[in-house]
Backbone bond lengths (Angstrom), bond angles and torsions (degrees), N, CA, C in turn:
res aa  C-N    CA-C-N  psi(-1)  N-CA   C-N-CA  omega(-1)  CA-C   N-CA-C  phi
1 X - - - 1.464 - - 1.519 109.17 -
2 X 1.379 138.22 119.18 1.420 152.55 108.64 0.910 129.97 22.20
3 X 1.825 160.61 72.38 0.978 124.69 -167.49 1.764 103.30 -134.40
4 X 1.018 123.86 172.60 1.452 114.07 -165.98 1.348 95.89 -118.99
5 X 1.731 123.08 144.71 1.054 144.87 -126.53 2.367 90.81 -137.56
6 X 1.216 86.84 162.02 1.937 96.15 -171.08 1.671 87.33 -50.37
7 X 1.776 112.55 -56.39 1.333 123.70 -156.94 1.917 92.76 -47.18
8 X 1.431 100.79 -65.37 1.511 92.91 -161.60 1.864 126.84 -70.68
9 X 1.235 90.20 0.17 1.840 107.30 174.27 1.475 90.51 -82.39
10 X 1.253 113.58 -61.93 1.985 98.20 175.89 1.093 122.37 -35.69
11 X 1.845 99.95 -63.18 1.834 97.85 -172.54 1.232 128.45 -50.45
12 X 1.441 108.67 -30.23 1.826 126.51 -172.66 1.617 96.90 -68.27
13 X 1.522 117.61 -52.93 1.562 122.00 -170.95 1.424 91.77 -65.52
14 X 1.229 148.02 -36.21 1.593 151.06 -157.58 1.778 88.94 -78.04
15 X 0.852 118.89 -42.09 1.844 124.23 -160.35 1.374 94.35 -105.57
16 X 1.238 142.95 12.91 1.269 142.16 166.75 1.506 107.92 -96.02
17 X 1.316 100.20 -49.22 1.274 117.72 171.29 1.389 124.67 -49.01
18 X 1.365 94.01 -88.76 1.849 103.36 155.19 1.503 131.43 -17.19
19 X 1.491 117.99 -33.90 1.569 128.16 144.05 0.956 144.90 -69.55
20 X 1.587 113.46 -30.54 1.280 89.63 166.55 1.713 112.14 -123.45
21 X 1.133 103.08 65.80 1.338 140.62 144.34 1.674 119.34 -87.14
22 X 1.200 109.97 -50.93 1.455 130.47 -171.78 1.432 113.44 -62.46
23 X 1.556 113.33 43.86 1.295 108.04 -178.07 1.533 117.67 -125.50
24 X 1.443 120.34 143.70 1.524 130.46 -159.34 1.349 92.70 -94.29
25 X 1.374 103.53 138.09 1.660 137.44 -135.88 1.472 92.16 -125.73
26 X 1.455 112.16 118.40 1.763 105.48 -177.23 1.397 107.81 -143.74
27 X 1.555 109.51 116.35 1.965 97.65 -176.79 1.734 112.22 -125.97
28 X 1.163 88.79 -173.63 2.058 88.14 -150.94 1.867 83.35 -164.16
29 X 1.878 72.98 168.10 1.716 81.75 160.56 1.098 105.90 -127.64
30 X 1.157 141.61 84.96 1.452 158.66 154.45 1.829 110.51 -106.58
31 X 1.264 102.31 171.85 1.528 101.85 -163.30 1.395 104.49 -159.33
32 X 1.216 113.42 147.11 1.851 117.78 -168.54 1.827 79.78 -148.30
33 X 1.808 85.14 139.67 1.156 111.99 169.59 1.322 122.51 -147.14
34 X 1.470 114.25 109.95 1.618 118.01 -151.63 1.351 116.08 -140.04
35 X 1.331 125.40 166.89 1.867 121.86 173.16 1.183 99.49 -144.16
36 X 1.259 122.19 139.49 1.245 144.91 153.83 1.305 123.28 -75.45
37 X 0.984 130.83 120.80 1.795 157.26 -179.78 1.766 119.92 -106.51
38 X 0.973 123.95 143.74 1.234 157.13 175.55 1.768 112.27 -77.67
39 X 1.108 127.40 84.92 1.592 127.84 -145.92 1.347 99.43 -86.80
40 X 1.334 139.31 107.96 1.160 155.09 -167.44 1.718 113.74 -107.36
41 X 1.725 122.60 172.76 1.199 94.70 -177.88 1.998 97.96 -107.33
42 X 1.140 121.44 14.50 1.291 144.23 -166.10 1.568 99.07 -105.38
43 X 1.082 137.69 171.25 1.143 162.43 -163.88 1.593 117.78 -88.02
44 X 0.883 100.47 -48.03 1.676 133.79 -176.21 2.087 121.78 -90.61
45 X 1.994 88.17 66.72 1.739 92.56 -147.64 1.938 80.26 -93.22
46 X 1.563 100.11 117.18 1.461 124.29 160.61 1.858 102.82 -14.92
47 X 1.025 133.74 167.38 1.259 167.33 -167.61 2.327 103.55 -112.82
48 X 1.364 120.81 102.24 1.149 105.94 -177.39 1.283 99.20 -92.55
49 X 1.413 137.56 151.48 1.596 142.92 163.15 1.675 90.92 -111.08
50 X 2.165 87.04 157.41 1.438 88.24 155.19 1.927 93.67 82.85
51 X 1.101 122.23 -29.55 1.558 116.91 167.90 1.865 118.74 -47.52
52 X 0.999 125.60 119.31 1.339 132.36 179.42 2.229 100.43 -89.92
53 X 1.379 77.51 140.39 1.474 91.47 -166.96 1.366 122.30 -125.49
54 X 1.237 140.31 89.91 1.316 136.28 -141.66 1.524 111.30 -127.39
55 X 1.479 133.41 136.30 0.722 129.34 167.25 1.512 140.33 -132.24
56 X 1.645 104.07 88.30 1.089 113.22 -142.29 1.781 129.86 -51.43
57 X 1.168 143.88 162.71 0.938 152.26 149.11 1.804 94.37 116.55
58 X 1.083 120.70 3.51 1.457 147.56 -166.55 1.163 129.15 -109.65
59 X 1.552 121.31 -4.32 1.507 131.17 -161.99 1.759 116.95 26.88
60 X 1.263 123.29 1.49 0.700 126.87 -167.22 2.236 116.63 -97.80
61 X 1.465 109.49 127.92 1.455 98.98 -174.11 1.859 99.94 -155.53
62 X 1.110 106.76 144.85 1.485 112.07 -179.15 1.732 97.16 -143.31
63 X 1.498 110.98 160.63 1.059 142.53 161.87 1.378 148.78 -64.85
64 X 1.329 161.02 35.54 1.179 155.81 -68.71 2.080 82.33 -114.93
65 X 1.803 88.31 151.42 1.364 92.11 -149.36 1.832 81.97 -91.28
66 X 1.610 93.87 -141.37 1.458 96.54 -161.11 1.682 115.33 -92.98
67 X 1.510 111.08 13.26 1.743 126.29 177.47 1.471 87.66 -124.89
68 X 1.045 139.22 40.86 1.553 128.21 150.93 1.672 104.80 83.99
69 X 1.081 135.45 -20.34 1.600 151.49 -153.44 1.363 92.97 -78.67
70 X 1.213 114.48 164.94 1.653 136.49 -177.69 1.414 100.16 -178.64
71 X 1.405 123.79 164.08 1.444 152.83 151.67 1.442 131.20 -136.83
72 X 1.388 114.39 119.73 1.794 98.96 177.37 1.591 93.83 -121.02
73 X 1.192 108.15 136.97 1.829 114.97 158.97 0.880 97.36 -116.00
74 X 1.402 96.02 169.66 2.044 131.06 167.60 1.141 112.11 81.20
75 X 1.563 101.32 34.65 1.896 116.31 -176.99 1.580 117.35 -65.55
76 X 1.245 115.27 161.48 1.683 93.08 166.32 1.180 118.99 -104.64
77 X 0.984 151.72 -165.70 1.314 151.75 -173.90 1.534 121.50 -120.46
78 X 1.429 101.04 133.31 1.313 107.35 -159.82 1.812 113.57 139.09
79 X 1.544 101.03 -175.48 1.393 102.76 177.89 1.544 105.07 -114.73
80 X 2.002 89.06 126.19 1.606 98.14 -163.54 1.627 87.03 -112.76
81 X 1.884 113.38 -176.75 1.154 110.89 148.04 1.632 114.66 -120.15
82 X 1.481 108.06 138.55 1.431 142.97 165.42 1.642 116.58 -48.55
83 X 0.910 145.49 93.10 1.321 145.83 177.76 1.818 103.82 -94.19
84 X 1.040 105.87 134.81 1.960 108.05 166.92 0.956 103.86 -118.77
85 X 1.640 151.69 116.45 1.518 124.48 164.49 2.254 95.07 -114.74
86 X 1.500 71.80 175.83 2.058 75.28 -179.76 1.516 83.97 -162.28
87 X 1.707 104.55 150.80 1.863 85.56 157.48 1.317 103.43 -84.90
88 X 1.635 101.76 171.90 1.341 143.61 176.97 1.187 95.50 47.75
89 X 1.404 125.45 49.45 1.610 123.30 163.88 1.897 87.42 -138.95
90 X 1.276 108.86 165.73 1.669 141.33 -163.29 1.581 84.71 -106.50
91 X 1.963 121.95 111.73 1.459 133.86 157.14 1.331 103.88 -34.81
92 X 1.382 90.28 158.82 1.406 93.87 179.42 2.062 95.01 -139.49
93 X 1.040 116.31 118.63 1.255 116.85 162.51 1.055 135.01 -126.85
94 X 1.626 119.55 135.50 1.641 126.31 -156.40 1.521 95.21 -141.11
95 X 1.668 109.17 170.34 1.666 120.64 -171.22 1.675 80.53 -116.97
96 X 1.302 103.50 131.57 1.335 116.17 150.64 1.315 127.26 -108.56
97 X 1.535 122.04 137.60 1.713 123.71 163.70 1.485 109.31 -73.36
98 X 1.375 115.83 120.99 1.289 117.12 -164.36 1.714 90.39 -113.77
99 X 1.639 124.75 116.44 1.554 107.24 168.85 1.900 118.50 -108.45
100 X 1.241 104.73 157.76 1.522 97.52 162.25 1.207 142.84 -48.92
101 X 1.700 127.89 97.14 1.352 131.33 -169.96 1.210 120.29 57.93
102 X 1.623 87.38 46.86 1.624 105.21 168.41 1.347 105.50 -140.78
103 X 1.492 120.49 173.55 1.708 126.11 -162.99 1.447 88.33 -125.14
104 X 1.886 117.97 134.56 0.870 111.93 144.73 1.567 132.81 -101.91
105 X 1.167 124.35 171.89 1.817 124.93 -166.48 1.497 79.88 -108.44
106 X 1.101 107.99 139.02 2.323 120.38 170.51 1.688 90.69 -148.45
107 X 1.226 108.09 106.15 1.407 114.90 150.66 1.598 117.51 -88.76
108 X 1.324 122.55 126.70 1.386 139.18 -152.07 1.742 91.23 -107.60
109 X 1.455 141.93 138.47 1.500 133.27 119.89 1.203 123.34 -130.04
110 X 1.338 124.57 126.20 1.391 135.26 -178.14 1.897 115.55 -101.68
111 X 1.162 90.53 146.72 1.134 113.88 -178.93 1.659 130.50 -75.40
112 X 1.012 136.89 124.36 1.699 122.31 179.38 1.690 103.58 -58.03
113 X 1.096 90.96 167.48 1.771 103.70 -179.01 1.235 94.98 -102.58
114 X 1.180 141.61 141.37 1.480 146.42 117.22 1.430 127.92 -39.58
115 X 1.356 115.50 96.88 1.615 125.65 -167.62 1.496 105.87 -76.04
116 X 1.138 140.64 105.09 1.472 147.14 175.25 1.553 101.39 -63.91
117 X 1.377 129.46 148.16 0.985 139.68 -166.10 1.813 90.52 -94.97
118 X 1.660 120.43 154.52 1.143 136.79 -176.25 1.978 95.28 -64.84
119 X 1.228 119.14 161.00 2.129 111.40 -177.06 1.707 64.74 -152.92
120 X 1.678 80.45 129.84 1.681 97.76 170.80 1.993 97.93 -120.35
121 X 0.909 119.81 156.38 1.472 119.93 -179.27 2.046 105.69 -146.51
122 X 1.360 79.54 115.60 1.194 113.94 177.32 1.816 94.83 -76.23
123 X 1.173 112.51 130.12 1.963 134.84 174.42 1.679 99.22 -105.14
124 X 1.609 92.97 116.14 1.302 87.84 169.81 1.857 109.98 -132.57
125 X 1.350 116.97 114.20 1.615 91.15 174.27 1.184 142.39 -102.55
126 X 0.821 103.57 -178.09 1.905 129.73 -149.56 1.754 97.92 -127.52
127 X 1.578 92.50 158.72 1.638 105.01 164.52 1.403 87.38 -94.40
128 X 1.444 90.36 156.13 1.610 120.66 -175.30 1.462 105.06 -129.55
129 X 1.660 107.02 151.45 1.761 106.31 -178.62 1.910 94.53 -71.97
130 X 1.338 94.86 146.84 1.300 95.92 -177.63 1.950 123.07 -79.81
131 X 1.514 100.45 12.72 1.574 96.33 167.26 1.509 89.39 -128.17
132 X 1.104 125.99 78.65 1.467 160.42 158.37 1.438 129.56 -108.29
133 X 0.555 161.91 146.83 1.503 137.59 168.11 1.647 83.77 -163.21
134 X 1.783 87.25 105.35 1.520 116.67 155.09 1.567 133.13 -54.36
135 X 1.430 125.61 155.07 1.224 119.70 -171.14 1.358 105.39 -158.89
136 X 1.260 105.67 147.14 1.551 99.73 179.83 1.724 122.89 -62.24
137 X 1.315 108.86 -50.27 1.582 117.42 160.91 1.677 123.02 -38.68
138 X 1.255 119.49 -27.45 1.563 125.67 135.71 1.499 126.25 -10.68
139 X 1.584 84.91 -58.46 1.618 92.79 -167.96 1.741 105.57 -74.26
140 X 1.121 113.68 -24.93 1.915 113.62 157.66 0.888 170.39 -23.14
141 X 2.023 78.89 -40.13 1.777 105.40 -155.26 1.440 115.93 -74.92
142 X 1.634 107.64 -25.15 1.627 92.84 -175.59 1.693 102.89 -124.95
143 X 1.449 106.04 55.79 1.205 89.94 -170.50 1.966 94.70 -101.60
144 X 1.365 112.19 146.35 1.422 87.07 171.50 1.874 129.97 -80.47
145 X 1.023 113.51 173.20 1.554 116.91 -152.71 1.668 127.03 34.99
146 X 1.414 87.76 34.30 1.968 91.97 156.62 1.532 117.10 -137.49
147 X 0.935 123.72 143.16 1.333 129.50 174.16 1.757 124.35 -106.02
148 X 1.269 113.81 158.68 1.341 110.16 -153.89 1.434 89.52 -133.37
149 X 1.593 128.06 95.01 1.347 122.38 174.98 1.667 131.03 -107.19
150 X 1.293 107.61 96.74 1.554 112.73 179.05 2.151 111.00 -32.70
151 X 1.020 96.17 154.12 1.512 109.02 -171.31 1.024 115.50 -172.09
152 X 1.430 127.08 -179.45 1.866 140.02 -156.53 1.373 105.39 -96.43
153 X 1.985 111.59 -40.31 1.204 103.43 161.98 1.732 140.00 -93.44
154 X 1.704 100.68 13.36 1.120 102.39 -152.10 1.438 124.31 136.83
155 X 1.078 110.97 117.83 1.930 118.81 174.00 1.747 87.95 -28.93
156 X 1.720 102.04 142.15 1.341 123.83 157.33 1.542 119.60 -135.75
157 X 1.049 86.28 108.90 2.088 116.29 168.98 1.304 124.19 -56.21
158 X 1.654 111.52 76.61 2.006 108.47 179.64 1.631 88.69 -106.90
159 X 1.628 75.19 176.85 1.707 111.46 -167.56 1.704 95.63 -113.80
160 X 1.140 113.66 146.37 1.348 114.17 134.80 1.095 136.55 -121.47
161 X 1.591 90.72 111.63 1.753 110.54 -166.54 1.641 118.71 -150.80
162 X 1.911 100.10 6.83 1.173 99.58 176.72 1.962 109.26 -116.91
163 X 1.385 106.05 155.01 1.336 99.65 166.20 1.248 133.80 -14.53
164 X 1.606 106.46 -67.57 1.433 127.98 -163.00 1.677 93.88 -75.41
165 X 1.386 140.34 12.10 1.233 131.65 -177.25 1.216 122.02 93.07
166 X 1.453 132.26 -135.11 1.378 128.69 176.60 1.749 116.75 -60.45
167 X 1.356 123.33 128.60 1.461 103.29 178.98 1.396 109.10 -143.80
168 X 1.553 132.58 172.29 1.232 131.74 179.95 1.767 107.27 -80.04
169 X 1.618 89.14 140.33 1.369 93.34 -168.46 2.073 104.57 -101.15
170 X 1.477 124.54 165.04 0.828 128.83 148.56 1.595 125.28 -41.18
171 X 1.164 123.42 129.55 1.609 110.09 -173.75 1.598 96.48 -136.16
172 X 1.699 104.68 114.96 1.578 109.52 159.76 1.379 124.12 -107.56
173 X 1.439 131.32 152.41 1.398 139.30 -174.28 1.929 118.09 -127.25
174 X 1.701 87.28 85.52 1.851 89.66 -165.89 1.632 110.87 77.36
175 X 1.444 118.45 21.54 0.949 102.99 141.19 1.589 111.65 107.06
176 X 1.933 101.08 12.93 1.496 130.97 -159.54 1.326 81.22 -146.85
177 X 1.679 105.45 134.75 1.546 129.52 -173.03 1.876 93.19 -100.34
178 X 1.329 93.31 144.01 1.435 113.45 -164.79 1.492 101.38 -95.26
179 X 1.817 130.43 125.07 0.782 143.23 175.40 1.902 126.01 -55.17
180 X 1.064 105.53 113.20 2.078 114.27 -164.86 1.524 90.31 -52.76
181 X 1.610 141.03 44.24 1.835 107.22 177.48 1.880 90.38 -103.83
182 X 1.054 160.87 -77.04 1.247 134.57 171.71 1.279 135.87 -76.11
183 X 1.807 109.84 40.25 1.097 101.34 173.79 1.611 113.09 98.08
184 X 1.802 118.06 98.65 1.185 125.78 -165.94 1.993 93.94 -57.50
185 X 1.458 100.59 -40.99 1.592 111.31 -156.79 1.455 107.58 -53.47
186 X 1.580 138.61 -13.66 0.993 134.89 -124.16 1.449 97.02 -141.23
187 X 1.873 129.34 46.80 0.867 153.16 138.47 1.448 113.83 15.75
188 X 1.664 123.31 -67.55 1.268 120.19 167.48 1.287 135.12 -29.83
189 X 1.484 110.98 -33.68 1.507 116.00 -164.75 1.612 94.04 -79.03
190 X 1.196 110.35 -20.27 1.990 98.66 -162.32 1.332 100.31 -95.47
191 X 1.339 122.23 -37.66 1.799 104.95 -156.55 1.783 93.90 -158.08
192 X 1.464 105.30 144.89 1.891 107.41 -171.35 1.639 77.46 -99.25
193 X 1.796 86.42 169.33 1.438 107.41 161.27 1.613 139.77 -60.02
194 X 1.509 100.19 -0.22 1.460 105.50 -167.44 1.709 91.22 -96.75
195 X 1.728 112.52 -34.55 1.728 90.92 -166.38 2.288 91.46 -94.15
196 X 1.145 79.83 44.05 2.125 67.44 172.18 1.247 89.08 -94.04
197 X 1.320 134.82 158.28 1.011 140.97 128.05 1.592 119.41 -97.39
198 X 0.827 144.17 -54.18 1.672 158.71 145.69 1.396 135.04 -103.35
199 X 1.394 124.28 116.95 1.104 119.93 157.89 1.456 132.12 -94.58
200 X 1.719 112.12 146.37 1.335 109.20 -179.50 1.789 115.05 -115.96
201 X 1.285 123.68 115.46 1.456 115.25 173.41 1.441 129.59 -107.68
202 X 1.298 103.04 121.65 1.337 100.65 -171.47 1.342 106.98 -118.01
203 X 1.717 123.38 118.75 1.523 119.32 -130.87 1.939 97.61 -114.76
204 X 1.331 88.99 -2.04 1.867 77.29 169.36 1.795 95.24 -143.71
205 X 1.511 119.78 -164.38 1.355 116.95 -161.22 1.757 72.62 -107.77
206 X 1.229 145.37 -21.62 1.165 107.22 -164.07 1.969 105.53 -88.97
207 X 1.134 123.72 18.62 1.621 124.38 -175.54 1.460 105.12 -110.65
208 X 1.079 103.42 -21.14 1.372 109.84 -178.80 1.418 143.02 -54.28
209 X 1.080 151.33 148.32 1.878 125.45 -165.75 1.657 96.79 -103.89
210 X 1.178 123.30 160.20 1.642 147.91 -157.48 1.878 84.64 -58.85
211 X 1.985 114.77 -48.52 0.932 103.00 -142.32 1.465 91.51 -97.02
212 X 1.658 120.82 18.63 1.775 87.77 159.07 1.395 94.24 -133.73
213 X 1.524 105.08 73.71 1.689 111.90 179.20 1.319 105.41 -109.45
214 X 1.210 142.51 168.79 1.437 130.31 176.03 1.963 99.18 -153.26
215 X 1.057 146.25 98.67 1.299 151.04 122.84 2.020 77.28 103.39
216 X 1.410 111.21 -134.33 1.193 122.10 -150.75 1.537 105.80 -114.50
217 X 1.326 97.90 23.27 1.422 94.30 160.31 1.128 137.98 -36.00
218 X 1.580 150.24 141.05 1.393 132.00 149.06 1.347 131.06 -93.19
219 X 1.297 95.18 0.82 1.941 101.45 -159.10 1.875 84.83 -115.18
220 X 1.882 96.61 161.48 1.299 106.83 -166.15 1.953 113.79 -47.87
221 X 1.260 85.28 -133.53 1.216 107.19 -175.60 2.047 106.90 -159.00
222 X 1.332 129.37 143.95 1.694 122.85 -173.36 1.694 81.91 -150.82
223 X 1.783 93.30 123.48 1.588 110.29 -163.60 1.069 90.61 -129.16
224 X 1.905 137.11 112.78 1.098 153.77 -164.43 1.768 93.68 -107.05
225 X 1.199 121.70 126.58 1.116 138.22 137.21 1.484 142.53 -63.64
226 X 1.402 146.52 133.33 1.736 133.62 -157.54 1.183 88.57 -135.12
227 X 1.407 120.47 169.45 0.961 137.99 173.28 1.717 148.77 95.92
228 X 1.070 127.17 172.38 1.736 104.70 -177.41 1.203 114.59 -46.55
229 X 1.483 162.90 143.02 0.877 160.58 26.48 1.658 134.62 81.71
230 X 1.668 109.03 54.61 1.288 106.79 -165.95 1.641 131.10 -50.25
């Protein structure tokens, strides 16, 4: 088993860093003027504050104040994309026509998130037919919001808990985050079903506890337990 060390939690936060720094910087005189809302099924959609507003390829991002309002200048011109994020609200991303020394209008509404409750899974074993061959990713298959995907190197273990849909999750073992070289998703390689004692899944980043968070993840976290079996 793999496990990542103070040194290599630095280096990873050092190279996290270092990226997203690495971004191409583009300015204009164009202008967006927009509010963010609270998407209701009524007419009358609340005012969101505190929404971050980004528009990429632009270095450029502001905050929408406490009536939903925002402003960004010194845009460039052209068709960019619009990012909204907030917590516990669903991104919202759109293409805007951005022109020269002109203002655009972007009405923003976001959605609440649906908070999935924490699914803890108790391992219990069983005799097995003996041309079986057990696997830890087994223990997965019917859990809801995880998926169990056959592959070349090996069953891979996602969550769905990120935007983009199914995604690779953080994976700890006793409580030690498992090193990305074949693949966090790919459970088998670190630990069989006989030394689990408990698993814990936590299927989006917002259920998750502080201490199995890792940098800017969005997708959960799947916290394997070892050992005898109280």
């Amino acid at each position: 088993m793999i496990v990542a060390g103070a040194s290599d939690v630095a280096s990873d936060a050092l190279a996290d860093a270092l990226a997203a720094t690495a971004i191409e910087v583009v300015r204009g005189t164009a202008r967006i003027e927009g509010t963010t809302r609270i998407s209701t099924r009524g007419a009358d959609d609340q005012p969101l504050a505190d929404a971050r507003v980004t528009v990429w390829g632009s270095g450029l991002a502001v905050r929408s104040a406490s009536d939903g309002r925002y402003a960004l200048s010194g845009l460039p011109t052209g068709s960019y994309l619009l990012e909204t994020t907030a917590i516990g609200y669903q991104p919202s991303c759109e293409i805007v026509e951005l022109r020269a020394d002109a203002s655009s209008t972007v009405r923003t509404r976001l959605e609440r998130l649906l908070i999935l409750d924490t699914v803890q899974v108790r391992a219990q074993r069983r005799r097995l037919d003996t041309n079986v061959e057990s696997q830890t990713s087994d223990l997965f298959v019917m859990l809801a919001g995880v998926r169990v995907v056959p592959g070349v190197g090996g069953d891979r273990v996602l969550l769905r808990g990120d935007i983009r849909g199914f995604c690779v999750p953080i994976v700890y073992i006793d409580g030690m985050r498992i090193l990305n070289i074949y693949g966090q998703e790919r459970i088998n390689n670190y630990v069989s079903p006989m030394e689990t004692r408990a698993i814990d899944v936590y299927v989006s980043a917002l259920t998750r506890p502080p201490e199995f968070t890792m940098g800017t993840s969005t997708c959960g976290s799947i916290v394997i337990w070892t050992g005898a079996r109280r």
